[in-house]
C-alpha positions in Angstrom: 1.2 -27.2 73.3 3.4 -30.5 73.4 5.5 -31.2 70.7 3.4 -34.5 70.0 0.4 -32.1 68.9 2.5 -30.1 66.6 3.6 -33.1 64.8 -0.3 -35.0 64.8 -1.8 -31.1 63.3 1.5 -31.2 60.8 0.3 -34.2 60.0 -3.6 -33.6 59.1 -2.2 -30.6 56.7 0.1 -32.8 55.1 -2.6 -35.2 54.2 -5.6 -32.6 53.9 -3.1 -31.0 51.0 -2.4 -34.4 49.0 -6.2 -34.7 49.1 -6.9 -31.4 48.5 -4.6 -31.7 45.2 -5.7 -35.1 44.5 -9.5 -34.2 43.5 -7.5 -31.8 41.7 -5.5 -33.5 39.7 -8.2 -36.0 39.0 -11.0 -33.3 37.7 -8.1 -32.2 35.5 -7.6 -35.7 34.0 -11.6 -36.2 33.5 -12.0 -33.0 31.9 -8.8 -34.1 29.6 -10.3 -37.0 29.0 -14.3 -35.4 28.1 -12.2 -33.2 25.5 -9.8 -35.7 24.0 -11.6 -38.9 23.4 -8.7 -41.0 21.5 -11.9 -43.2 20.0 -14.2 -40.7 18.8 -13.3 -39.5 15.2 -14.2 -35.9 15.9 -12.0 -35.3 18.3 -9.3 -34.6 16.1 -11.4 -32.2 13.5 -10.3 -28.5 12.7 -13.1 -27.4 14.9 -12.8 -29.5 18.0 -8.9 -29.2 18.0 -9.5 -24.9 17.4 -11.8 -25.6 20.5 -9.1 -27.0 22.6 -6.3 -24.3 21.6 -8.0 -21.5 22.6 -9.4 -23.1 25.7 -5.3 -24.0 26.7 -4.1 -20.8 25.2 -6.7 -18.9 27.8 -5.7 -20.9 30.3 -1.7 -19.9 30.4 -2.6 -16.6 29.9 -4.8 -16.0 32.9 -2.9 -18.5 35.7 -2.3 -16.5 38.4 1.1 -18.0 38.9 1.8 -16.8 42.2 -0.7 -19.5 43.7 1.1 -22.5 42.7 4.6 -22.1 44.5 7.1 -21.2 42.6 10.7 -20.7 43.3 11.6 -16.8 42.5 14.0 -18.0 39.5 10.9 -20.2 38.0 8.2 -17.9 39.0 10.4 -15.0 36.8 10.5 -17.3 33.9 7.4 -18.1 33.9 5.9 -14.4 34.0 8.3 -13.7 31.3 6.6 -16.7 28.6 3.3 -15.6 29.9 4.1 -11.5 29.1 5.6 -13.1 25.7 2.9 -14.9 24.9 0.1 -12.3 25.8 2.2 -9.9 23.5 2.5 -12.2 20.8 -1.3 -12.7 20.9 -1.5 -9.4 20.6 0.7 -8.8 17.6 0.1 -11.1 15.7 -3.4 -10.0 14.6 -1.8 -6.5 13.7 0.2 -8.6 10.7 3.3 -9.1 12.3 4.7 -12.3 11.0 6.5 -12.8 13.7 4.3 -12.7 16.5 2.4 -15.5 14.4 5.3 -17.6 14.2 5.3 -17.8 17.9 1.8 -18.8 18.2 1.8 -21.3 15.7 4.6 -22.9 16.9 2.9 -22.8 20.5 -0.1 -24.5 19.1 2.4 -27.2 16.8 3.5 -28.0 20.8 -0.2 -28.0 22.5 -1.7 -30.3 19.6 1.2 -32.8 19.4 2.5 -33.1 22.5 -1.0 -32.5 25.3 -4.3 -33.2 22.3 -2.3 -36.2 21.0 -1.9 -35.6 17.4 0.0 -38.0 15.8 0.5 -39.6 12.4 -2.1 -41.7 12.2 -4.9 -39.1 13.2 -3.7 -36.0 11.5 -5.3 -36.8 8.5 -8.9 -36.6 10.1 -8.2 -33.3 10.4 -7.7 -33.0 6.5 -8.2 -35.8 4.3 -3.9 -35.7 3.3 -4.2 -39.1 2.3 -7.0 -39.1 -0.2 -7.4 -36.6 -2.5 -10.3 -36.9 -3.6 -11.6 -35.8 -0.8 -9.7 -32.9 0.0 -11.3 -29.4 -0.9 -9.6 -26.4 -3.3 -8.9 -24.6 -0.5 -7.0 -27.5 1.3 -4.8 -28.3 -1.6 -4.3 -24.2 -1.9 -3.3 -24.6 1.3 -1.0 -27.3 0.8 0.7 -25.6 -2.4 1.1 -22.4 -0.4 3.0 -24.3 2.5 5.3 -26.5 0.4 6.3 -23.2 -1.8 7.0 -21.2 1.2 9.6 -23.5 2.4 11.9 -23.1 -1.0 10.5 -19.4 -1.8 9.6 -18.0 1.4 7.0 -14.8 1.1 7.6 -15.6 -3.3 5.5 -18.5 -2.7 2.5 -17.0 -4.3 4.6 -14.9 -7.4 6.1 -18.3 -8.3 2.9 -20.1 -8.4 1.1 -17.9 -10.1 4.2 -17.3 -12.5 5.3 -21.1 -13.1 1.8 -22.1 -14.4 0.5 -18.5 -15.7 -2.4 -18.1 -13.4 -2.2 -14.5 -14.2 -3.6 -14.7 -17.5 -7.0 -13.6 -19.0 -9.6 -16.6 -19.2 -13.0 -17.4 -19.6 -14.5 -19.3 -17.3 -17.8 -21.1 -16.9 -21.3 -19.3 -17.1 -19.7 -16.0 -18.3 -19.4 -14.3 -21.3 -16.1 -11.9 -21.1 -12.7 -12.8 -20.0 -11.6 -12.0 -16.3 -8.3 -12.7 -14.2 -9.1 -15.6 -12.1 -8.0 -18.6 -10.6 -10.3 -21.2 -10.8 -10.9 -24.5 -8.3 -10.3 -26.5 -11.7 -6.8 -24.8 -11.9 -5.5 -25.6 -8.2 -6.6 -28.8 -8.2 -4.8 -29.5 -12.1 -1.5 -27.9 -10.3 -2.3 -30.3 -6.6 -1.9 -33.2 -9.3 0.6 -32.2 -11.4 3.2 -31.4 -7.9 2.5 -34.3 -6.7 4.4 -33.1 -3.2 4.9 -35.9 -0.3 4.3 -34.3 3.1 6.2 -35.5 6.3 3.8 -35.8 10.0 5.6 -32.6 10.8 4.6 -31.0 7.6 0.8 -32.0 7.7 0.6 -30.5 11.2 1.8 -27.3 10.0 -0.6 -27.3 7.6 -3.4 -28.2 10.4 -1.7 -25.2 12.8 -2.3 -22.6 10.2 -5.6 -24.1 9.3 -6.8 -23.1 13.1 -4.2 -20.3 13.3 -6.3 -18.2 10.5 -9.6 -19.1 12.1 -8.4 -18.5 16.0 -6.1 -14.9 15.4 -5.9 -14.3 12.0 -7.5 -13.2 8.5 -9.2 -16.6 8.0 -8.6 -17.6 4.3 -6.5 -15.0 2.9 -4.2 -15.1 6.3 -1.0 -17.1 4.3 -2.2 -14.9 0.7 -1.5 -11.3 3.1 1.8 -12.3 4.0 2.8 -12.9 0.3 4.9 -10.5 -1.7 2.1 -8.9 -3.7 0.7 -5.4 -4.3 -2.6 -6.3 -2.7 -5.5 -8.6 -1.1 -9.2 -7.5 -0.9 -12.3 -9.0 -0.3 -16.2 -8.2 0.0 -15.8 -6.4 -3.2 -18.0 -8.4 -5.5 -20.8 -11.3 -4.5 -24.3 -10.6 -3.2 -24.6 -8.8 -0.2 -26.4 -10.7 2.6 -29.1 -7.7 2.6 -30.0 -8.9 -1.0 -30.5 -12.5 -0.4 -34.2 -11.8 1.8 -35.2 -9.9 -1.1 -34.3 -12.7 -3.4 -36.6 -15.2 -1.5 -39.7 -13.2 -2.1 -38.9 -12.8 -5.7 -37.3 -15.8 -7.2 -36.6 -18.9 -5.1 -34.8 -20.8 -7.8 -32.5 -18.1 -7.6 -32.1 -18.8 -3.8 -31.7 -22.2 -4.4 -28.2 -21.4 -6.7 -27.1 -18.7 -4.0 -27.8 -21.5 -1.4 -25.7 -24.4 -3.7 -22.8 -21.5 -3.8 -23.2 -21.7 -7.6 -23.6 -18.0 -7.7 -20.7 -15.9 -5.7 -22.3 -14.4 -1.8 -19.8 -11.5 -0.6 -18.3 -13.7 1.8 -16.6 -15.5 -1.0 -14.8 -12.6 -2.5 -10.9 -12.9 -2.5 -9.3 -10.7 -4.6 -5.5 -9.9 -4.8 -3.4 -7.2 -6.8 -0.8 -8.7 -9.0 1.8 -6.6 -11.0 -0.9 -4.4 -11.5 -3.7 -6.8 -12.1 -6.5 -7.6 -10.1 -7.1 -11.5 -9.8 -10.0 -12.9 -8.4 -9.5 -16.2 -5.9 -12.3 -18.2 -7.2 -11.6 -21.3 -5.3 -10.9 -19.3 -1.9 -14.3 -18.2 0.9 -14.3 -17.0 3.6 -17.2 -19.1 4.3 -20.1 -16.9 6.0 -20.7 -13.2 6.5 -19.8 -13.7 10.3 -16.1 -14.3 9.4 -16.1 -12.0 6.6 -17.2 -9.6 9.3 -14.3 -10.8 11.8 -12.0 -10.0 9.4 -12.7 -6.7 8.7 -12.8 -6.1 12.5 -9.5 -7.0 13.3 -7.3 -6.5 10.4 -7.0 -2.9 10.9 -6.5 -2.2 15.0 -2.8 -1.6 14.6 -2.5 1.6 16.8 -5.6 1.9 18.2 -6.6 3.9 15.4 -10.4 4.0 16.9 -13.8 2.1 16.4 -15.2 1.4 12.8 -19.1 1.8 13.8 -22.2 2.8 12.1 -21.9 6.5 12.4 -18.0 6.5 11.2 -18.1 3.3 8.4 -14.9 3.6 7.5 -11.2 3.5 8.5 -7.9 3.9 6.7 -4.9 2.8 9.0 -1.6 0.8 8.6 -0.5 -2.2 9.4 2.4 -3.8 11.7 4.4 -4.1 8.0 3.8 -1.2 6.8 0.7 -2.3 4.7 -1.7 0.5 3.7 -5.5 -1.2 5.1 -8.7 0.8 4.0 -12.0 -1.3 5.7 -15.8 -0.1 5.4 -18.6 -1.2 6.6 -22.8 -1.1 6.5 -24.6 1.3 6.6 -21.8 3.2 4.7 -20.9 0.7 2.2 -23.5 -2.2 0.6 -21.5 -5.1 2.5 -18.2 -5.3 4.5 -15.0 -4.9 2.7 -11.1 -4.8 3.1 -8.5 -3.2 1.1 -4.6 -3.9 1.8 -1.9 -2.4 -0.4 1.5 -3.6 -0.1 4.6 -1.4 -0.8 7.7 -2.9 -1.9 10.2 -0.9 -0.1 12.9 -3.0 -1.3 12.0 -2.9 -5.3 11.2 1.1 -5.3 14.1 1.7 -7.3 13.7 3.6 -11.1 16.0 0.6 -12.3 13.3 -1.9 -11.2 10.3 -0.2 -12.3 11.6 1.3 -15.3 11.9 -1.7 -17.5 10.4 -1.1 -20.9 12.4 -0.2 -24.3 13.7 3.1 -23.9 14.2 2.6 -19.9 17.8 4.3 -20.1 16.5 8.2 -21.3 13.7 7.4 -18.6 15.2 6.6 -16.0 18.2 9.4 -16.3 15.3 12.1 -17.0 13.4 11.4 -13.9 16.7 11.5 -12.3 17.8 14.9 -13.4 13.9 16.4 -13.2 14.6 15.5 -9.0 18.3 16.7 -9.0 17.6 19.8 -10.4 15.5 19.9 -7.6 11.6 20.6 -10.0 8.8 20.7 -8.9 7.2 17.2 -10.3 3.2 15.3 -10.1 3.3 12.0 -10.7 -0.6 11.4 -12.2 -2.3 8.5 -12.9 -5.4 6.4 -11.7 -5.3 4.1 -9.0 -3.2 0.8 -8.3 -1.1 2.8 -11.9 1.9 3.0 -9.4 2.5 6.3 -8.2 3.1 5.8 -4.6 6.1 3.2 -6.0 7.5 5.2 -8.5 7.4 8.6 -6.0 9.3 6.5 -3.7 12.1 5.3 -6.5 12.8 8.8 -7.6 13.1 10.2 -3.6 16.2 7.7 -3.6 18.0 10.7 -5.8 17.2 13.6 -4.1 20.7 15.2 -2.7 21.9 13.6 1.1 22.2 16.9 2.1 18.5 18.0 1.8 16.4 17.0 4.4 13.0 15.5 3.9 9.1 16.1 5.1 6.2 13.8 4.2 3.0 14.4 4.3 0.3 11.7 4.1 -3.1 9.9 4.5 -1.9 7.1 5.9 1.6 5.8 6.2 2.8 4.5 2.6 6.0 5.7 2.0 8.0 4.3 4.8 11.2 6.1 3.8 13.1 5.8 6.8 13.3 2.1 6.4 15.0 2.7 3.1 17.3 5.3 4.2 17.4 4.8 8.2 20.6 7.3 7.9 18.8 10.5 6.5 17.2 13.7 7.8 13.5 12.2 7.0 10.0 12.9 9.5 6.5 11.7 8.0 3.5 13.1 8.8 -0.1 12.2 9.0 -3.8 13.2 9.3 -5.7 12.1 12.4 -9.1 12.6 13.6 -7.8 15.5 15.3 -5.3 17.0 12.8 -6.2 17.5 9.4 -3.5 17.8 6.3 -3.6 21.4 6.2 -2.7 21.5 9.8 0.1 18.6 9.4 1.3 20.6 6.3 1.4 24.1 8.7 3.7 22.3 10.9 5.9 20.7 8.6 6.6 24.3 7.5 8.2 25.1 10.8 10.7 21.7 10.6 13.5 22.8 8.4 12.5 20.7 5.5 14.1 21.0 2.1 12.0 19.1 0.5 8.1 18.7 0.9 6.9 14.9 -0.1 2.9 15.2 -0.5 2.0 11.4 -0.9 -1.6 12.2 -2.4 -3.1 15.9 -3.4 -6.6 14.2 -2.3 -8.2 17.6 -0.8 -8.9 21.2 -1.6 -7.0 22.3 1.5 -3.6 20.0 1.1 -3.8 21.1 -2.9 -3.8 24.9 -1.8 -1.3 24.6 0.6 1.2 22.4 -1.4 1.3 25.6 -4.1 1.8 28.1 -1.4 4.4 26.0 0.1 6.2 25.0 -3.2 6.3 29.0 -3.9 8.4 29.8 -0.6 8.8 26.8 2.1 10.4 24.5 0.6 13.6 24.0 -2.4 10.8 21.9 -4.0 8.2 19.7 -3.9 7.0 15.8 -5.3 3.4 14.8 -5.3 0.8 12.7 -6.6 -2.8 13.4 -8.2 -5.4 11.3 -9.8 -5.4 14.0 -12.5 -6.1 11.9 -16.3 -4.5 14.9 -18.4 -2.1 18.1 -17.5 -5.2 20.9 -18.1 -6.7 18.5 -16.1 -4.5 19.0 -13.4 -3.8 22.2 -13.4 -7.8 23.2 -13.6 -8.1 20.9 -10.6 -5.2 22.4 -8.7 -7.1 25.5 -9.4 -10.4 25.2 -8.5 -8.7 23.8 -4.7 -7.0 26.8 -4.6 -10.6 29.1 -5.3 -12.7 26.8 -3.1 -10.3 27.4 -0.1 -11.1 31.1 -0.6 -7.3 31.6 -1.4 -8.1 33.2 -4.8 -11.4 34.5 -5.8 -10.3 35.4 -9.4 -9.8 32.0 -11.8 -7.4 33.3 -14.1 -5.0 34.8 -10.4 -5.3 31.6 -9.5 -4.2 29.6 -12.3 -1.2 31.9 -13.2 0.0 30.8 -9.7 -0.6 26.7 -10.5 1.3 27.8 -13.5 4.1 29.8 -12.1 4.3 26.6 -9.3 4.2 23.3 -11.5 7.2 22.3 -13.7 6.2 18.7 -14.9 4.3 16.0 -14.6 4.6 12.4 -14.9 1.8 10.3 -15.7 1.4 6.8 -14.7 -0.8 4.4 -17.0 -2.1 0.6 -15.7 -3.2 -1.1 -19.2 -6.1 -3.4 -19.4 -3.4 -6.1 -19.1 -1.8 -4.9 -16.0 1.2 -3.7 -17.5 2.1 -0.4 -15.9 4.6 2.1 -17.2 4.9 6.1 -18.1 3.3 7.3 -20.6 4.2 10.8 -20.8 6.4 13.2 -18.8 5.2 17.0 -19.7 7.2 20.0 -18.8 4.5 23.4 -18.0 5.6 26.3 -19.7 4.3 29.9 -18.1 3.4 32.4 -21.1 5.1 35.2 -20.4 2.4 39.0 -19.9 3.1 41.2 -22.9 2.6 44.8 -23.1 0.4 45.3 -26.0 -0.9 48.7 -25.1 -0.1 51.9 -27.5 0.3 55.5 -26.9 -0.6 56.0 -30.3 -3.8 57.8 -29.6 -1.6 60.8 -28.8 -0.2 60.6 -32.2 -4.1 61.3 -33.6 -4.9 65.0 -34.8 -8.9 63.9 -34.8 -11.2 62.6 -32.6 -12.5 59.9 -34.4 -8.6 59.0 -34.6 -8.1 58.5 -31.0 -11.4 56.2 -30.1 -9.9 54.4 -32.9 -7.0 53.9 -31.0 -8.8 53.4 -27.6 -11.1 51.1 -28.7 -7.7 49.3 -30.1 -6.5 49.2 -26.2 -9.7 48.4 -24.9 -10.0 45.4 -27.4 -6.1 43.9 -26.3 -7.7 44.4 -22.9 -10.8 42.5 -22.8 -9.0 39.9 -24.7 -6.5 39.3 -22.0 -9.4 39.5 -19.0 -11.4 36.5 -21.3 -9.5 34.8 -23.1 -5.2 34.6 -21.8 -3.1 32.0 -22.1 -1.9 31.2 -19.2 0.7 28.4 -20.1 1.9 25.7 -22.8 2.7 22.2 -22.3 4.9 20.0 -24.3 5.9 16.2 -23.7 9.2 15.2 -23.2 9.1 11.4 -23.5 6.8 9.7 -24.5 5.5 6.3 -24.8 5.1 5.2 -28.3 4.3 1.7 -29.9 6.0 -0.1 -26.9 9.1 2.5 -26.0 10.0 5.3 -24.1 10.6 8.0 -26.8 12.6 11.0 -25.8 10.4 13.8 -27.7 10.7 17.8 -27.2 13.4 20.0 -26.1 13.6 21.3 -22.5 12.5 24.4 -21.8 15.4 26.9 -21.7 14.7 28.5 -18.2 14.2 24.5 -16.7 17.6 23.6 -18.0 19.3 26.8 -17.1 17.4 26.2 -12.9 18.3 22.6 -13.2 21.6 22.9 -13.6 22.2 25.8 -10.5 20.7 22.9 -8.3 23.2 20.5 -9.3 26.8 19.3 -8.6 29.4 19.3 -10.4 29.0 15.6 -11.9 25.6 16.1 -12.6 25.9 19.0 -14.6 28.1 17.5 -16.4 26.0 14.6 -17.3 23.3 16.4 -17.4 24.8 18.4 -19.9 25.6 15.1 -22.2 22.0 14.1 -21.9 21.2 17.6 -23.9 23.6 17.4 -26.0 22.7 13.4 -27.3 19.1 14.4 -27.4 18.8 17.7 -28.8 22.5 18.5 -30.1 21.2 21.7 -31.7 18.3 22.9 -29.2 20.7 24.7 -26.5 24.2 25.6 -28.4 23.7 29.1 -28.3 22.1 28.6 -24.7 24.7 26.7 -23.1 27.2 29.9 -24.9 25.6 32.4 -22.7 25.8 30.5 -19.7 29.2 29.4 -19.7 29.6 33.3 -21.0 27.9 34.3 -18.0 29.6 32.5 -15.3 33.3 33.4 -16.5 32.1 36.7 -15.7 31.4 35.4 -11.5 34.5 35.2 -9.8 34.2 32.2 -7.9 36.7 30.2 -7.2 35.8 26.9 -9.4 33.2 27.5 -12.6 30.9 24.9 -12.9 29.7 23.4 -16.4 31.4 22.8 -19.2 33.7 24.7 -22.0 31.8 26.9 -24.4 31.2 25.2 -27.6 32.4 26.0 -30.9 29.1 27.2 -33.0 28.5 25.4 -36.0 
């Protein structure tokens, strides 16, 4: 072959390629041009610009980029933004904020610098520019954003604080106050802020618009993120089932459900504030379908499996640490979402003790977990208890290692105290509490964490281990009263076959539990303790007599039998197994510091402290109860001049009065 032909064939490549990449190129441009047509005023609407993000998010994702000829040093690069991004994707529908940052700053790039966005067609997106014609939701929107940059995740507390959106109101068409925030109310506030947004600004707005439609929680997808307790939604509305009936029965009806005068389940939005449960009025998620997305994806952190018809539930965490509970038909009537938020970085007894009184509080539930007792936290749900467990764990001794048990991941301990000997488990489809609690037997744990006492099983097994695994042992129960409690903690110890005998078993709940703190959430929201109660065991007395010995007759000695026999049947029918006193108490507004500590719980507390504590410990007797342990605190300090030890701990005997 001459060297002419190798030239002329170079040649036809050379030109068959620009062709080749020419019709390319100029399919590309036409199909650019069918999506962006810069004169049609729907090009640049939520729906059509969602439209275009997905279709170019798709498109970087799946590029196989080793057809287009890249250098090694560009073809690493680019592999490296397309894992980034595939990750980010990813992550950012488990709740990680920070995956969604990426994204939506990926999709600020697309829309302004390929779609054309620009100041003069942003606003066709949302109406910035009039508004009138901007909905509740858009100015929500709008608030949220410009709060976010001075407050970051406060945005929502200082909202709803600065104008008191937290407050009991009536509201149209109903006859008893609620916590809500009305349409009426944004669009007062929209007004009153009168806030100027920059082109910049009003595409952010835009991005998270299609953001929360595209790979997040639609309209509670900014609301999540905030520095709340909680968000739900599905929980009130009328189920789509009950609409087909409704158009048989009543079509006026229909007509109001139709008009959205009268709440569907897809346009429940509620959130938990401070311990009140506030109902987002002006917020929808707009059909059932999305309502339905939702639920889907807001709780696939972890793989945790599918929620399906046969198993309609799921209870998982998410990427922050956010407790999510989801259920769906045929189990519940609709499809629903629960998130709980814990505030690692406010579980402190300073923060959450607030009230009159706070002091004694707080330095009682400090000395109940240094003298290492075994304390319940009670209380009904969203009354704190998961918090408050997690502000008193912060006193427990350095040196005592930690085991949690749980439902689902709540606690999140580690994050607080990364430096400590702390290991959380959990039950999975495969591994139930009891077995979870088994384990954590064989970890040397000092002290056993049980987040919630929620089965028969986990309540048996968190007496037997407070009797001999563990130094001792925090938990919480939805118990309303102490017998309460302890009959409950009971009848889980006799169902699990442990006991067979009531009274056996109850003498052991009794032997186990030293106090109990019960949590209260008032109609108001205002939550605080209301009681702290110490159990005191009643000691077995030996009321049987000889005396039938004594008798000369036998009448004499069935008299004394049948004395025996009486002091017998008594005790099998009718024994007191244990007293209870409060503490503190919670009266007309303030912690109240009421009855003396039992004896034996002072005299245990203080052999489980150091050398400050006891001391202080010691002052907190003596200022509330100067004349319940003088005598006490005599034989004790008696008592351990008689130990040779090197250094005695308490303090000086006292000089009886």
């Amino acid at each position: 072959m001459t060297i002419t032909n190798i030239i002329l064939i170079l040649v036809v490549l050379i030109v068959a390629g620009y062709l080749v990449y020419f019709i390319i190129k100029k399919k590309k441009d036409a199909e650019v041009e069918e999506t962006v047509d810069l004169n049609d005023d729907k090009t640049y609407t939520i729906e059509m610009m969602t439209e275009f993000v997905k279709k170019r998010l798709d498109e970087i994702t799946k590029i196989n980029l080793y057809d287009i000829g890249l250098s090694e040093e560009e073809l690493k690069r680019r592999k490296n933004k397309k894992y980034e991004l595939k990750k980010a994707l990813k992550g950012c529908t488990y709740g990680d904020v920070n995956d969604k940052k990426y994204v939506k700053e990926l999709i600020f790039d697309l829309l302004a610098k390929e779609y054309g966005v620009n100041e003069s067609n942003v606003s066709k997106a949302i109406a910035f520019d009039i508004p009138s014609l901007l909905t509740a939701q858009d100015k929500f929107d709008i608030l949220i954003y410009a709060y976010k940059k001075e407050f970051g995740y406060e945005a929502l507390t200082e909202l709803i604080k600065k104008y008191d959106l937290a407050e009991l109101k009536y509201v149209e068409g109903e006859t008893k106050p609620s916590y809500v925030i009305t349409s009426n109310e944004i669009e007062d506030i929209y007004e009153k802020e009168n806030i100027v947004l920059s082109f910049s600004d009003k595409l952010s707005v835009v991005v998270q618009r299609i953001y929360q439609h595209y790979k997040g929680y639609s309209s509670i997808d900014e609301v999540r993120d905030m520095n709340i307790d909680g968000v739900s939604g599905g929980v009130s509305g009328l189920p789509e089932s009950f609409l087909s009936q409704v158009a048989q029965i009543d079509g006026d009806y229909l007509n109001q459900i139709e008009e959205h005068k009268v709440p569907r389940a897809c346009d429940s939005i509620w959130i938990f504030f401070q311990g009140k449960s506030i109902r987002l009025a002006f917020l929808s998620f707009g059909t059932e379908a999305e309502l339905k997305r939702v639920c889907q994806n807001i709780y696939k952190y972890n793989n945790p499996g599918q929620l399906s018809d046969t198993n309609g539930y799921k209870i998982n965490e998410m990427k922050d640490g956010s407790r999510v509970v989801v259920v769906r038909p045929s189990f519940s009537e609709t499809w629903a979402f629960f998130v709980r938020k814990f505030d690692v970085k406010r579980a402190t007894l300073e923060q959450l003790v607030t009230l009159p009184g706070k002091e004694d509080a707080i330095d009682l539930l400090k000395f109940l977990v240094k003298g290492a007792r075994i304390v319940s936290i009670t209380g009904e749900q969203g009354s704190g208890k998961t918090t408050l467990l997690m502000g008193m764990i912060e006193n427990i001794y350095e040196t005592m290692n930690i085991r949690v048990q749980e439902t689902a991941f709540e606690l999140h301990l580690r994050k607080i105290y990364p430096t400590r000997n702390i290991l959380t488990f959990r039950e999975t489809d495969t591994i139930s509490g009891q077995e979870g609690l088994d384990v954590q037997k064989k970890t040397d744990g000092s002290v056993n964490i049980i987040g919630e006492v929620a089965t028969d099983p986990v309540a048996s097994w968190m007496i037997q281990a407070a009797q001999v695994a563990s130094k001792f042992t925090l938990f919480t129960h939805h118990a309303k009263t102490f017998p309460n409690l302890v009959t409950a903690l009971r009848n889980s110890m006799l169902r699990t076959g442990v006991f067979t005998d009531e009274k056996t078993a109850e003498e052991q709940v009794v032997q186990v539990l030293n106090f109990d703190v019960h949590q209260v959430k008032d109609f108001r929201g205002r939550r605080y303790i209301e009681r702290i109660t110490e159990c005191i065991p009643v000691e077995s007395k030996n009321e049987y007599t000889f005396d039938h010995r004594k008798e000369k007759t036998l009448e004499g000695k069935f008299d004394k039998f049948f004395d025996n026999a009486t002091h017998y049947f008594t005790k099998s029918t009718d024994k007191q197994l244990y007293t209870y006193r409060n503490i503190l108490e919670f009266v007309d507004g303030e912690y109240v510091i009421t009855n003396p500590i039992s004896e034996e719980n002072v005299k245990e507390m203080r052999n489980n402290m150091d050398e400050s504590d006891i001391e202080a410990f010691d002052n907190f007797l003596e200022k509330h109860w100067p004349n319940a342990y003088k005598k006490f605190n005599y034989d004790l300090d008696k008592t351990e001049e008689t130990v040779s030890t090197p250094k005695r701990r308490g303090r000086k005997p006292k000089t009886q009065v």
